[in-house]
C-alpha beads as a LAMMPS data file, in Angstrom:
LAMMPS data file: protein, C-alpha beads

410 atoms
408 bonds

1 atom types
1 bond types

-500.0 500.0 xlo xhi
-500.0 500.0 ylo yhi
-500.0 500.0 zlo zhi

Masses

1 110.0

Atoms # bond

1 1 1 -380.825 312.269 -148.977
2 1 1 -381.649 309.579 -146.876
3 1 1 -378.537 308.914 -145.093
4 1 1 -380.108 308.864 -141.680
5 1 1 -382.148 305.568 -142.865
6 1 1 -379.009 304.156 -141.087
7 1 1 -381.804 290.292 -183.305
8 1 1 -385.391 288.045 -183.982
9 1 1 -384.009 286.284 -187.176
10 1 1 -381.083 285.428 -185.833
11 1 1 -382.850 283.853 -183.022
12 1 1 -385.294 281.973 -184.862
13 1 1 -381.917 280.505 -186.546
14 1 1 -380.012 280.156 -183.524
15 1 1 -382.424 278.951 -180.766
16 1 1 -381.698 275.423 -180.842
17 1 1 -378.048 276.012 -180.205
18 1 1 -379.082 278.682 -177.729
19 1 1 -380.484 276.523 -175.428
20 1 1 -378.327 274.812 -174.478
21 1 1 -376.391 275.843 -171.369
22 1 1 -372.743 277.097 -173.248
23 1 1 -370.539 279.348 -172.082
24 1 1 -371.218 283.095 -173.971
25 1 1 -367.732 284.401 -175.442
26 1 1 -366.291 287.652 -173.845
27 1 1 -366.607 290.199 -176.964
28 1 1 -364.548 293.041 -174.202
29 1 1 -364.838 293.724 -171.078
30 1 1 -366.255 297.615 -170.009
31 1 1 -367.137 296.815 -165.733
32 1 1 -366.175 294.377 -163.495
33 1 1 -367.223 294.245 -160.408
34 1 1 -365.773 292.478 -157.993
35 1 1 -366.631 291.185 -154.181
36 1 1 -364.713 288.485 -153.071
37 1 1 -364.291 286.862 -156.900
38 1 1 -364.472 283.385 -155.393
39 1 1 -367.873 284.324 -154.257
40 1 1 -369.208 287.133 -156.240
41 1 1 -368.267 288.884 -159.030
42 1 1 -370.001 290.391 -162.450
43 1 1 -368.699 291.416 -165.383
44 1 1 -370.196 293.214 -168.905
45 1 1 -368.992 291.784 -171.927
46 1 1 -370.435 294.273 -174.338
47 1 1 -372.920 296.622 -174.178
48 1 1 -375.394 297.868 -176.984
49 1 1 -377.253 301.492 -176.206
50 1 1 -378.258 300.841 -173.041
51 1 1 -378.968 296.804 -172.917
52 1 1 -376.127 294.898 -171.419
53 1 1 -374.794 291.516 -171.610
54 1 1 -372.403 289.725 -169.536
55 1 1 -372.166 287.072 -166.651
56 1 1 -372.364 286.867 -163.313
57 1 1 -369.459 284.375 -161.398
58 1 1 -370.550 282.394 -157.906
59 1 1 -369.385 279.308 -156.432
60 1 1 -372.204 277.368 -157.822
61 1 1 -371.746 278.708 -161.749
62 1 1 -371.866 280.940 -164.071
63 1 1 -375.367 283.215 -164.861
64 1 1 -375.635 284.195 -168.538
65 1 1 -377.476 288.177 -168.085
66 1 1 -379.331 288.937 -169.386
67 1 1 -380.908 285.827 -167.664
68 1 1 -384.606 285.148 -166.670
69 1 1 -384.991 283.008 -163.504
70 1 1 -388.156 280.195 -163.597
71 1 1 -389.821 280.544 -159.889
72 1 1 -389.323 277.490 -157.867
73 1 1 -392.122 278.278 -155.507
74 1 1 -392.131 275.758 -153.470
75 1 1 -389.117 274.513 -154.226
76 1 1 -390.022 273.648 -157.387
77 1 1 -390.313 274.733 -161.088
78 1 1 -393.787 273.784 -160.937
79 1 1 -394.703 270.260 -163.556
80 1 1 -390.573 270.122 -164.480
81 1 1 -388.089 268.210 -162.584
82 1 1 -384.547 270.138 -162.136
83 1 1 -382.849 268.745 -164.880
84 1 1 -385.218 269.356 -167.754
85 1 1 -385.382 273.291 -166.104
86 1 1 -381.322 273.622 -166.270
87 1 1 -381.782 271.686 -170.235
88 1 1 -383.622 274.421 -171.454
89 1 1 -381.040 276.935 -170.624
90 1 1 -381.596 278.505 -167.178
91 1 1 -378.554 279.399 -164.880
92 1 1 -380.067 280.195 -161.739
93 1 1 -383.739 279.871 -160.199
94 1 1 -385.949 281.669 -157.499
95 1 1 -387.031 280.096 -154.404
96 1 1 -389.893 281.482 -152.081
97 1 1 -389.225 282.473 -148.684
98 1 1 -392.495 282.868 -147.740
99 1 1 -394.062 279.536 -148.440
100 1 1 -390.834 277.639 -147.615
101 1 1 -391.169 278.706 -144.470
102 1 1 -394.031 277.572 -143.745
103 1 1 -393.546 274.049 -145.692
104 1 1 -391.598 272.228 -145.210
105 1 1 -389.915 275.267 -143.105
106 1 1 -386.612 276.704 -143.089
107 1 1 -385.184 274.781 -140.100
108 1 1 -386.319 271.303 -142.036
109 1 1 -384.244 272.525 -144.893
110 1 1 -381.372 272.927 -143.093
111 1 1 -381.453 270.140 -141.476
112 1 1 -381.948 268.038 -144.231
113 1 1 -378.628 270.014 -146.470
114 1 1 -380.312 273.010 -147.546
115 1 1 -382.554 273.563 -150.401
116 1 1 -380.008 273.113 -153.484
117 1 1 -379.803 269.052 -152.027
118 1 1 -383.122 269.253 -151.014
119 1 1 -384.590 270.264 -154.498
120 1 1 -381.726 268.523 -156.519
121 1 1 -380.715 271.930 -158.135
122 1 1 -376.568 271.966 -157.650
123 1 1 -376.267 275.976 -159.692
124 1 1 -377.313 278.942 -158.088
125 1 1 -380.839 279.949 -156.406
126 1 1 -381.971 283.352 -156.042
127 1 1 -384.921 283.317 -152.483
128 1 1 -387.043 286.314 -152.254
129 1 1 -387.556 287.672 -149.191
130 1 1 -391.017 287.289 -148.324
131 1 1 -391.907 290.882 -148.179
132 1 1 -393.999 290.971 -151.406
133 1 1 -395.675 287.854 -151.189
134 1 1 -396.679 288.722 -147.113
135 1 1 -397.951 292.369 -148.844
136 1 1 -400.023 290.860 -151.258
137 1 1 -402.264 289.044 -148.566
138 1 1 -402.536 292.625 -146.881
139 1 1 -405.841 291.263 -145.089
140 1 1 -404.030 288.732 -143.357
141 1 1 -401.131 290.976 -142.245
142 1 1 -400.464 293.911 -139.731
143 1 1 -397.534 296.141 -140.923
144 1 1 -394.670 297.789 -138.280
145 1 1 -391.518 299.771 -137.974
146 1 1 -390.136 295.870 -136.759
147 1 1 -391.895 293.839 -139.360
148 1 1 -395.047 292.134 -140.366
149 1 1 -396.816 289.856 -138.087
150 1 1 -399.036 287.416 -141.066
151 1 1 -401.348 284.596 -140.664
152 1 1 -400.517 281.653 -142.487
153 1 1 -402.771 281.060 -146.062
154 1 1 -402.196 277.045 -144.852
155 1 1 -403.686 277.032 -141.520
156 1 1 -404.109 280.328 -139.853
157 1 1 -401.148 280.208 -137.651
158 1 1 -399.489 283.136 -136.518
159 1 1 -396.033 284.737 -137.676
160 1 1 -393.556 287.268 -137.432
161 1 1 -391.062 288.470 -140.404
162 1 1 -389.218 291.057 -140.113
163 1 1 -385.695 291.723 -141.795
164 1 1 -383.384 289.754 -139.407
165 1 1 -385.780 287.207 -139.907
166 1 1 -385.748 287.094 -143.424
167 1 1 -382.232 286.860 -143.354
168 1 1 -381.944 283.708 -140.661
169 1 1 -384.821 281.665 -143.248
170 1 1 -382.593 282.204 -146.598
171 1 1 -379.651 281.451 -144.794
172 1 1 -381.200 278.168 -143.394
173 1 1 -382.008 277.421 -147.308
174 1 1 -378.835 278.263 -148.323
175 1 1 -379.417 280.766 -150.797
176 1 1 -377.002 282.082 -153.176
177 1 1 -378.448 285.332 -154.124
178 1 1 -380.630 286.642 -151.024
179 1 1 -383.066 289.657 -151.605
180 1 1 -382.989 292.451 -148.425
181 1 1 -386.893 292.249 -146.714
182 1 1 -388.895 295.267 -148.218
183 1 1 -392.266 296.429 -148.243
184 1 1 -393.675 296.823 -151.856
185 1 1 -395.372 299.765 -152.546
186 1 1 -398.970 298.702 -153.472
187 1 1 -400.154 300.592 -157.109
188 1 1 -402.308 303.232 -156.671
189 1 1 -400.579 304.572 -153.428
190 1 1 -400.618 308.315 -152.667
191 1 1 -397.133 310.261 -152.710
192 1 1 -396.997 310.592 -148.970
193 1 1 -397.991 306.242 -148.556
194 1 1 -395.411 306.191 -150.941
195 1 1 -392.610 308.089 -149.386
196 1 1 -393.298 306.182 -145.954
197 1 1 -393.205 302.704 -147.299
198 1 1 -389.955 303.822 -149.518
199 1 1 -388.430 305.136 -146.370
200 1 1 -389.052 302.049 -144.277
201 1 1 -388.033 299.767 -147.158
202 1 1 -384.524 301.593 -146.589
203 1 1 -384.325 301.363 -142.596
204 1 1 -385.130 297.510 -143.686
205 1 1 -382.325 297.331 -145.814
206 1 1 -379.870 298.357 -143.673
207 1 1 -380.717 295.570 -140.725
208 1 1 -381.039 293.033 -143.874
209 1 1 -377.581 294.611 -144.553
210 1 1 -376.452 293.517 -140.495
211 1 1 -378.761 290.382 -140.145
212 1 1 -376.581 288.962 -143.670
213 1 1 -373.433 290.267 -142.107
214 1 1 -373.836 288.211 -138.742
215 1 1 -374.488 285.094 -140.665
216 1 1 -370.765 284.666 -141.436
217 1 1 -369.856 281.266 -142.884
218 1 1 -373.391 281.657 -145.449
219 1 1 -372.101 285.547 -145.530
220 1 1 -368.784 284.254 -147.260
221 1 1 -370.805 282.503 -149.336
222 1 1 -373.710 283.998 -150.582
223 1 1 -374.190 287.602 -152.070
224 1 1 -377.271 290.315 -150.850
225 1 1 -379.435 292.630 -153.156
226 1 1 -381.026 295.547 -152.341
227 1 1 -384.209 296.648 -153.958
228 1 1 -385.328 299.829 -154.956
229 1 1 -388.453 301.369 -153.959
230 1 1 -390.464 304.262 -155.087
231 1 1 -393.077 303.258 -156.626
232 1 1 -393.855 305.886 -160.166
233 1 1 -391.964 308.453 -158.511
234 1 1 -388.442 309.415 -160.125
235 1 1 -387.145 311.927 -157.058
236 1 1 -388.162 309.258 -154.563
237 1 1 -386.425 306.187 -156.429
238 1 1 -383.527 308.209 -156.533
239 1 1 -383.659 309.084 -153.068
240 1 1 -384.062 305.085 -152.491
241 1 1 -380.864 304.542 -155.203
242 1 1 -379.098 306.690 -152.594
243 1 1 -379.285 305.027 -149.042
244 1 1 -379.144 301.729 -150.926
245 1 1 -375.901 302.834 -152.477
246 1 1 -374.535 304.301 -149.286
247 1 1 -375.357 301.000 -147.252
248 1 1 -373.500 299.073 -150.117
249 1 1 -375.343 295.516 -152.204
250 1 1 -373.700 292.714 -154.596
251 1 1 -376.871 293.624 -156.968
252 1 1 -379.546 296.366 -156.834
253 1 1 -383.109 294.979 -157.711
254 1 1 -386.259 297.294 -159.124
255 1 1 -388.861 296.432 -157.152
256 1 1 -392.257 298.010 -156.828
257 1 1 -393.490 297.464 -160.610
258 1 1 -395.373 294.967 -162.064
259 1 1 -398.029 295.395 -160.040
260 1 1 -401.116 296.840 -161.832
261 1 1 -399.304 299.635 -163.148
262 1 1 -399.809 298.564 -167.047
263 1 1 -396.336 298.446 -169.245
264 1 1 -396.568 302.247 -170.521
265 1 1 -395.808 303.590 -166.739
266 1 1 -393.216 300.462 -165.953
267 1 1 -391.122 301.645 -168.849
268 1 1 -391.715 304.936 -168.165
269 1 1 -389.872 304.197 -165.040
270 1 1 -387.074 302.183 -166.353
271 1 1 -386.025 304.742 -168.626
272 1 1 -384.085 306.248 -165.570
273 1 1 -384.044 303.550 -162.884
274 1 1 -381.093 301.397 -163.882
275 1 1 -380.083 304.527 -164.299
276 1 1 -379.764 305.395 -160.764
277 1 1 -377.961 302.130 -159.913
278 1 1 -374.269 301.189 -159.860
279 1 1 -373.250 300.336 -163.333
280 1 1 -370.839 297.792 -162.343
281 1 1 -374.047 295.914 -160.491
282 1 1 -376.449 293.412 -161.916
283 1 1 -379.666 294.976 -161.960
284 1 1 -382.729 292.657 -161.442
285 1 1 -386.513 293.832 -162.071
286 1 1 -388.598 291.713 -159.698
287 1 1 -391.144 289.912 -161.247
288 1 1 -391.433 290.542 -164.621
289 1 1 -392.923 289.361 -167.088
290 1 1 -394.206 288.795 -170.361
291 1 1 -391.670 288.268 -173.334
292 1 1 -392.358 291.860 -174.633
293 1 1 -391.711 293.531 -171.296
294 1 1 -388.505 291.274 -171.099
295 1 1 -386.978 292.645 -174.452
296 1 1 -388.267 296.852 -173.053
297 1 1 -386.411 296.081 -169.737
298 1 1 -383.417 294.707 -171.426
299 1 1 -383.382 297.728 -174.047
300 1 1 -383.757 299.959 -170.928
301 1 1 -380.452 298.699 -168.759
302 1 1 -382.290 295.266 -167.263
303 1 1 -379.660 292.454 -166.219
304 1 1 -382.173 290.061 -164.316
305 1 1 -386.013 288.672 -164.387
306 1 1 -387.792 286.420 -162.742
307 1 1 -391.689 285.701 -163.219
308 1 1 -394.290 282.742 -162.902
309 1 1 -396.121 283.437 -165.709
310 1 1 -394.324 280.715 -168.388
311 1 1 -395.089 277.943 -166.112
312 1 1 -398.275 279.275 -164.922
313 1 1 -399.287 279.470 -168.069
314 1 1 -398.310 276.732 -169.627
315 1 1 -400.380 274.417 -166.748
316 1 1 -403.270 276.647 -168.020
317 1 1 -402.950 276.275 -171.669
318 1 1 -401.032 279.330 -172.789
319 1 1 -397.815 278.420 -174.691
320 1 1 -395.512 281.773 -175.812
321 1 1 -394.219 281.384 -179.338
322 1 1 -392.265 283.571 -181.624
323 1 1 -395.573 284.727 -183.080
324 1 1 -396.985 285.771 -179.896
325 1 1 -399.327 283.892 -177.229
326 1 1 -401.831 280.564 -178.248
327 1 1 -404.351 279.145 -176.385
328 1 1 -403.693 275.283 -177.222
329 1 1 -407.271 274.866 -175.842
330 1 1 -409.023 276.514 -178.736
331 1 1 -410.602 274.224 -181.115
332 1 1 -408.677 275.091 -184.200
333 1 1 -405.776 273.209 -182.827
334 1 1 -407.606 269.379 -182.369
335 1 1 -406.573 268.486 -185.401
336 1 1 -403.056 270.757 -186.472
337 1 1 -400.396 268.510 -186.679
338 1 1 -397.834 271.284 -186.475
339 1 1 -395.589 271.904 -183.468
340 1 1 -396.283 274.639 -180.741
341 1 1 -393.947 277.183 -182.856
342 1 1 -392.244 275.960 -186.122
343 1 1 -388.975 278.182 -184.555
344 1 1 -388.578 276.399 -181.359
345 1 1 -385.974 273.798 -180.938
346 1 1 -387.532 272.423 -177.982
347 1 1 -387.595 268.791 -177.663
348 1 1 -391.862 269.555 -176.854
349 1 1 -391.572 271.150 -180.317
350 1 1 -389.444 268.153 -181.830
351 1 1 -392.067 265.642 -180.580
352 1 1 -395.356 266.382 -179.959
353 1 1 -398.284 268.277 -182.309
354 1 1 -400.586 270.976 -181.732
355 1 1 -403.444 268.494 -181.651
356 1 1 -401.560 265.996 -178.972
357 1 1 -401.153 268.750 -176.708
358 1 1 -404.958 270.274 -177.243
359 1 1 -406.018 266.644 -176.185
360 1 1 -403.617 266.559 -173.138
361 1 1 -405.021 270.068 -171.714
362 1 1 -408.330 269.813 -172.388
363 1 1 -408.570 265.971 -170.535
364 1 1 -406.325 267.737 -168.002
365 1 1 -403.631 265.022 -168.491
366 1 1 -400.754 265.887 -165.747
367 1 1 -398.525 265.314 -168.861
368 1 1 -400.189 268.461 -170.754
369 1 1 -398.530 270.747 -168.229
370 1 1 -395.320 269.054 -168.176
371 1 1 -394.815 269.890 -172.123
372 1 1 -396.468 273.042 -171.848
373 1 1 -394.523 274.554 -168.935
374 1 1 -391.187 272.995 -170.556
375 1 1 -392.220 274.892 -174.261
376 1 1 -392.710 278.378 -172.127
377 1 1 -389.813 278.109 -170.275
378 1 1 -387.182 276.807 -173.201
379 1 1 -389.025 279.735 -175.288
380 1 1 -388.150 282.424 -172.474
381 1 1 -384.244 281.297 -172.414
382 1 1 -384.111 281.158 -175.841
383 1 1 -385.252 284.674 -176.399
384 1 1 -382.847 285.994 -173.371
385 1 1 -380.498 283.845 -175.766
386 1 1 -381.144 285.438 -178.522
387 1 1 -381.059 288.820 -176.922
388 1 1 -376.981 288.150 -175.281
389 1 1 -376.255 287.151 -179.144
390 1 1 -377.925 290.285 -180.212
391 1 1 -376.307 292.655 -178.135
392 1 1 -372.584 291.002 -178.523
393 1 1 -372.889 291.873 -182.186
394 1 1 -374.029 295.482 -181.620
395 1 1 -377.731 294.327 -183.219
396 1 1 -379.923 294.565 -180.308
397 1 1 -382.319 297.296 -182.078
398 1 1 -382.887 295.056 -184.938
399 1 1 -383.619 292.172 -182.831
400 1 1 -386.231 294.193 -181.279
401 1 1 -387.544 295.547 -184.361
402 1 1 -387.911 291.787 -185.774
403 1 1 -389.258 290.683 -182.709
404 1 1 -391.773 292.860 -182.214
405 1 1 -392.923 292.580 -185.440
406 1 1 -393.552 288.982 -185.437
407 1 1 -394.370 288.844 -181.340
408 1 1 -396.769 291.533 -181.099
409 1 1 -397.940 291.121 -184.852
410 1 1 -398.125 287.249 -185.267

Bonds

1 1 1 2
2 1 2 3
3 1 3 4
4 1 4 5
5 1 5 6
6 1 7 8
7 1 8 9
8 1 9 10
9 1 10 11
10 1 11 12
11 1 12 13
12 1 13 14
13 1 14 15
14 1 15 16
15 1 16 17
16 1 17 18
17 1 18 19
18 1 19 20
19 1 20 21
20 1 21 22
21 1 22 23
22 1 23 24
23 1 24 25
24 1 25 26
25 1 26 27
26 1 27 28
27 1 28 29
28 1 29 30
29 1 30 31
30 1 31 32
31 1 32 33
32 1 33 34
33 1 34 35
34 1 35 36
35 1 36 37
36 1 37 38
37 1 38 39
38 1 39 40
39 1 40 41
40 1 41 42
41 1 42 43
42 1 43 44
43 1 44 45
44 1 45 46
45 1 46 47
46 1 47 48
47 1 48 49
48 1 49 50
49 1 50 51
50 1 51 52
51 1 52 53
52 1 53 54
53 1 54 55
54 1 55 56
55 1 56 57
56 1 57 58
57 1 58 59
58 1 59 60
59 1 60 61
60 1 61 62
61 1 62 63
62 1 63 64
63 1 64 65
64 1 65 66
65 1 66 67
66 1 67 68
67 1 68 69
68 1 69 70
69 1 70 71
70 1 71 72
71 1 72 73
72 1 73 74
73 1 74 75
74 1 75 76
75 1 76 77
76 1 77 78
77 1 78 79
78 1 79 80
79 1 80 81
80 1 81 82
81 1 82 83
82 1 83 84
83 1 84 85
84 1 85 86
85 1 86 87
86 1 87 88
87 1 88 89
88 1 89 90
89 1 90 91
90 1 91 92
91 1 92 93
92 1 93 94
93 1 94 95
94 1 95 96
95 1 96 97
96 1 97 98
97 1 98 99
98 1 99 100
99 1 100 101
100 1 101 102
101 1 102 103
102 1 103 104
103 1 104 105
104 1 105 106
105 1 106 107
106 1 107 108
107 1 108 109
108 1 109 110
109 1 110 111
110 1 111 112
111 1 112 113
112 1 113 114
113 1 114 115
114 1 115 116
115 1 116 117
116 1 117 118
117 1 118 119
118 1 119 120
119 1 120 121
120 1 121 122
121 1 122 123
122 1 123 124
123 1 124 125
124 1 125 126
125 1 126 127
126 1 127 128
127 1 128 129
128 1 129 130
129 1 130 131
130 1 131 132
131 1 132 133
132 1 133 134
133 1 134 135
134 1 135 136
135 1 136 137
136 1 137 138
137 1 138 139
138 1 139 140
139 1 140 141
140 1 141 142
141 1 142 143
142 1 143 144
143 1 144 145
144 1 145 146
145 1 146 147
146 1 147 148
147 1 148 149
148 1 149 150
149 1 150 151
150 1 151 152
151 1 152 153
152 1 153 154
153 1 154 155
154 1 155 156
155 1 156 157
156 1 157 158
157 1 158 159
158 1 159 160
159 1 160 161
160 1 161 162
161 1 162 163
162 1 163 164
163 1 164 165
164 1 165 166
165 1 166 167
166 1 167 168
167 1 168 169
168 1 169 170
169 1 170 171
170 1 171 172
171 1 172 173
172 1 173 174
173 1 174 175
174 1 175 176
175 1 176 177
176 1 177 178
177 1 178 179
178 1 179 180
179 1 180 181
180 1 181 182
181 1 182 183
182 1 183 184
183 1 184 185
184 1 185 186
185 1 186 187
186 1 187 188
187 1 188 189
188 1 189 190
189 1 190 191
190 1 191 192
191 1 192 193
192 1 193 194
193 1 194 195
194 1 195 196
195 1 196 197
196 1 197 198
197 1 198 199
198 1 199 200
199 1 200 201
200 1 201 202
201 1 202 203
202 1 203 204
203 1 204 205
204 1 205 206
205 1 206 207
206 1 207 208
207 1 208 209
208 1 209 210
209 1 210 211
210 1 211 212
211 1 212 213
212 1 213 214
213 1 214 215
214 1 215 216
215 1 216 217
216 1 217 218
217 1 218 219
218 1 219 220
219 1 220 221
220 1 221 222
221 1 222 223
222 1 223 224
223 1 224 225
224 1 225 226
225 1 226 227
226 1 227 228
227 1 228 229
228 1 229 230
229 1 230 231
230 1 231 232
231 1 232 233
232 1 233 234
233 1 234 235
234 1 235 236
235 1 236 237
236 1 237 238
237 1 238 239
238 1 239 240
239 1 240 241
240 1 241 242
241 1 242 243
242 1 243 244
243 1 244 245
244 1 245 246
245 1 246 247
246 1 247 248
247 1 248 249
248 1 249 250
249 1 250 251
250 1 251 252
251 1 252 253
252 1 253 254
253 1 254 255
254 1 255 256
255 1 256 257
256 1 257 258
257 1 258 259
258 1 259 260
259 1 260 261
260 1 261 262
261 1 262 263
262 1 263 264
263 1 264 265
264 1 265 266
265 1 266 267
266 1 267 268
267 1 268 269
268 1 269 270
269 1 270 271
270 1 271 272
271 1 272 273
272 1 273 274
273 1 274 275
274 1 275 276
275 1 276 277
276 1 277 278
277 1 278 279
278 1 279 280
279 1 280 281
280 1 281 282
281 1 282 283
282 1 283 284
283 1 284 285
284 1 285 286
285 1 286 287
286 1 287 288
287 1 288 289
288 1 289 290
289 1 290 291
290 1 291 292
291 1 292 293
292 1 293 294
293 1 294 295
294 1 295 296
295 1 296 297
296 1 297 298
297 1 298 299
298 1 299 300
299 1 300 301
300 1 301 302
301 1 302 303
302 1 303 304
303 1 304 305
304 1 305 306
305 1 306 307
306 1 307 308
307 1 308 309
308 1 309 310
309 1 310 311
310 1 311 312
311 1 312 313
312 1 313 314
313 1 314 315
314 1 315 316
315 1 316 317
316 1 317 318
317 1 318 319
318 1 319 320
319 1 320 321
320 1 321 322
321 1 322 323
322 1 323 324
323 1 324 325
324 1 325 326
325 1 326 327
326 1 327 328
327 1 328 329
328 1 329 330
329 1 330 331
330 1 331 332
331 1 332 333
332 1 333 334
333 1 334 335
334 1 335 336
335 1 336 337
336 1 337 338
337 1 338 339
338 1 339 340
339 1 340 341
340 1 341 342
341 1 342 343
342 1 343 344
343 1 344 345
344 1 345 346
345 1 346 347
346 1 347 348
347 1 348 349
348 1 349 350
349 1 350 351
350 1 351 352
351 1 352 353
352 1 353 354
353 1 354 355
354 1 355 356
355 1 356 357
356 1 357 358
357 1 358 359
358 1 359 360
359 1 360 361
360 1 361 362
361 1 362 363
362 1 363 364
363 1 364 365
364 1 365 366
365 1 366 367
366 1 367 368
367 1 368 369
368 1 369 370
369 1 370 371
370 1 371 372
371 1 372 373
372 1 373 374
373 1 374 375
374 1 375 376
375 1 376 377
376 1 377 378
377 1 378 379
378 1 379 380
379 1 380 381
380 1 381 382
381 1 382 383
382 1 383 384
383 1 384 385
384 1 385 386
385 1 386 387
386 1 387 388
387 1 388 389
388 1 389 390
389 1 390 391
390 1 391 392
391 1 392 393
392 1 393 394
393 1 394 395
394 1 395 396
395 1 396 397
396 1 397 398
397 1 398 399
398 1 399 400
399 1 400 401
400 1 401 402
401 1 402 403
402 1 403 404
403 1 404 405
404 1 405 406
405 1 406 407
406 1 407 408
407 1 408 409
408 1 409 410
C-alpha cells in the first residue's frame, strides 16, 4: 500500500531465583529468525495463546523476552550503578539519543570507546532515536520532509536531526539495537494528521534503513528496528506494517501509544498490531509502562518494553509491589517494620524496613532513591520472570488471573 514510501503464585515463589540473570531452558523451538547469527538472531521457545517467550542472541549476550529494558537516560539507570541494574535481572538497557547528544555528545562518546565503556555496561543497549523525545518539546521544534531542526532544553542552541543523522549519533555510541528516526503521532490527532505523520514516519524509515546500511563495520554489528506508526487507526498501522515489512528490520517496534491514550484504547490496538508484524521478529512496544499494561501487552503478542516509570518512581516515593503501588511517604509506614513487599527477594527487601525507607524519602536522603529505584526495577524483572516461567509451562492465563487479582486488588 505504501510501497512508493521508497502464573502470580508461582512468581511470588520463584522471584528470588528469578532474578538472577540464568539462562531460560528451550521448552521447543516454533521461529527462528535469523540475520547474520553471530550478530542477530531470535528465537521462540514456547508460546502460550498469543504471549511469547524466547531470547534474543547478539554479540554482547543473550536477552530473556519477554524482557523490560530500565532507561539509561543519560547514560545512566538513574540512582543505580551498572552492576546492581544487570543484578536484578535486566539483559539489555535503553540509552537516549537525544540528550546524549547534546551531553556529553555523540562524537565525545566515540572518542572516548563508545557508550558500553563509557557507562561500564559490557551487554547490550537499545538507543532511541530521538524522534519522540524532539516531538514532545513540539514548541521548541520545526518539523520537515528532511527532519526536525530543535533548540536545545540545555542552552538554546540550535540543531538538526533528521534520519541519517540519527543513524551517524547511535553509531558513534555504539548501539546494539538502534531504533529507525520517526515522528510520533501526538494523541488526539485527526485521521488526515495522522495519515501524514504515518506516511513520513515510513519515507524516514527507509533512509534510517540506508543511513544504517552505509555505516558498515557498526552495520555488521549492530541490528535496526523499525517502528510502527498509526496512531488508533487499524487500516493505517497496517498500511505502516506494510512498507516497514517491504523495506525489511531485525525487530518491528509499536510506537505511537502510551501517550495519553488511556490503557482501554492501547489494548484495543494491540489486539491486532503484533499482529501485523513478522512473527519470527521481536516486537517491542515503546515506552510502556506500568506492571499491568506489561502483563496486557505480553498476553497480546509483546516481546519488548522499555519505560522510566520504576526508577522515576522510585526517586519519588512510589515502590511497585505484588499488591499493587505504595507511597512509602505516607505516614502509616514511619513505624512498619515490614519490608517493601513480603514477596520480593530483593536484597532492598532483605535489608531495609518500611519505616527506614519512609525516613530516607521524606529527609530526601540520596540513599532513599537508590533502594527505591533498585526495589522497582528488581520487581519489574521479576514479574517479566515470572511471566517467561509462566508461559514455558502453558500457564500464562493463570498467572494473569493471580496477578491481577492481587496487583489490581491489593
Amino acid at each position: 500500500m505504501l510501497k512508493d514510501l521508497g502464573r502470580t503464585d508461582h512468581w511470588l515463589h520463584q522471584q528470588k531465583k528469578n532474578l538472577q540473570p540464568e539462562r531460560e531452558k528451550p521448552v521447543g523451538m516454533i521461529y527462528v529468525s535469523m540475520s547474520m547469527a553471530e550478530r542477530f538472531s531470535f528465537s521462540i521457545a514456547a508460546t502460550d495463546g498469543k504471549a511469547r517467550t524466547g531470547s534474543i542472541s547478539m554479540l554482547r549476550g543473550e536477552i530473556r523476552t519477554p524482557a523490560f529494558m530500565p532507561v539509561g537516560t543519560a547514560a545512566t539507570v538513574k540512582a543505580m550503578k551498572p552492576e546492581t541494574v544487570r543484578a536484578t535481572g535486566a539483559d539489555i538497557i535503553l540509552g537516549n539519543t537525544y540528550h546524549l547528544m547534546l551531553r556529553p555528545g555523540a562524537e565525545r562518546v566515540a572518542r572516548l570507546g563508545g557508550l558500553h565503556k563509557f557507562m561500564n555496561w559490557d551487554r547490550p543497549i537499545l538507543t532511541d532515536s530521538g524522534g519522540y523525545k524532539v516531538m514532545s518539546l513540539s514548541e521548541l521544534t520545526k518539523l520537515s520532509e528532511d527532519g526536525v531542526e530543535f533548540q536545545s532544553h540545555l542552552d538554546g542552541s540550535r540543531h538538526m536531526l533528521t534520519p541519517e543523522r540519527s543513524m551517524e549519533i547511535q553509531r558513534l555510541l555504539g548501539s546494539d539495537i538502534v531504533m529507525v528516526f520517526d515522528e510520533c503521532t501526538k494523541n488526539g490527532a485527526t485521521r488526515d494528521e495522522t495519515q501524514v505523520s504515518m506516511e513520513r514516519s515510513m519515507r524516514w524509515a527507509k533512509r534510517s534503513r540506508a543511513g544504517f546500511d552505509s555505516g558498515v563495520d557498526h552495520a555488521a554489528k549492530a541490528a535496526l528496528f523499525g517502528i510502527q506508526q498509526g496512531s488508533l487507526d487499524k487500516e493505517m498501522r497496517a498500511a505502516s506494517a506494510e512498507a516497514l515489512i517491504e523495506i525489511g528490520f531485525d525487530g518491528y517496534a509499536i510506537g505511537g501509544l502510551a501517550v495519553g491514550e488511556g490503557q482501554q484504547a492501547m489494548f484495543d490496538v494491540l489486539d491486532y498490531a503484533p499482529g501485523q508484524l513478522p512473527a519470527d521478529k521481536p516486537r517491542y512496544l515503546m515506552g510502556v509502562g506500568k506492571p499491568d499494561d506489561l502483563v496486557g501487552a505480553v498476553e497480546r503478542g509483546v516481546d519488548m518494553f522499555d519505560c522510566v516509570l520504576p526508577s522515576r518512581s522510585g526517586r519519588n516515593g512510589q515502590a511497585f509491589t505484588a499488591r499493587g503501588a505504595i507511597n512509602i511517604r505516607n505516614a502509616k509506614f514511619a513505624e512498619d517494620l515490614g519490608p517493601l513487599d513480603e514477596s520480593c527477594g530483593c536484597s532492598v527487601c532483605k535489608s531495609y524496613s518500611r519505616a527506614y525507607l519512609h525516613h530516607l524519602i521524606r529527609a530526601k536522603e540520596i540513599l532513599g532513591a537508590m533502594l527505591m529505584t533498585e526495589h522497582n526495577i528488581a520487581y519489574y524483572q521479576a514479574l517479566m520472570a515470572g511471566m517467561r516461567a509462566a508461559i514455558a509451562e502453558g500457564a500464562f492465563a493463570e498467572f494473569a488471573r493471580k496477578f491481577r487479582s492481587a496487583y489490581l486488588n491489593p
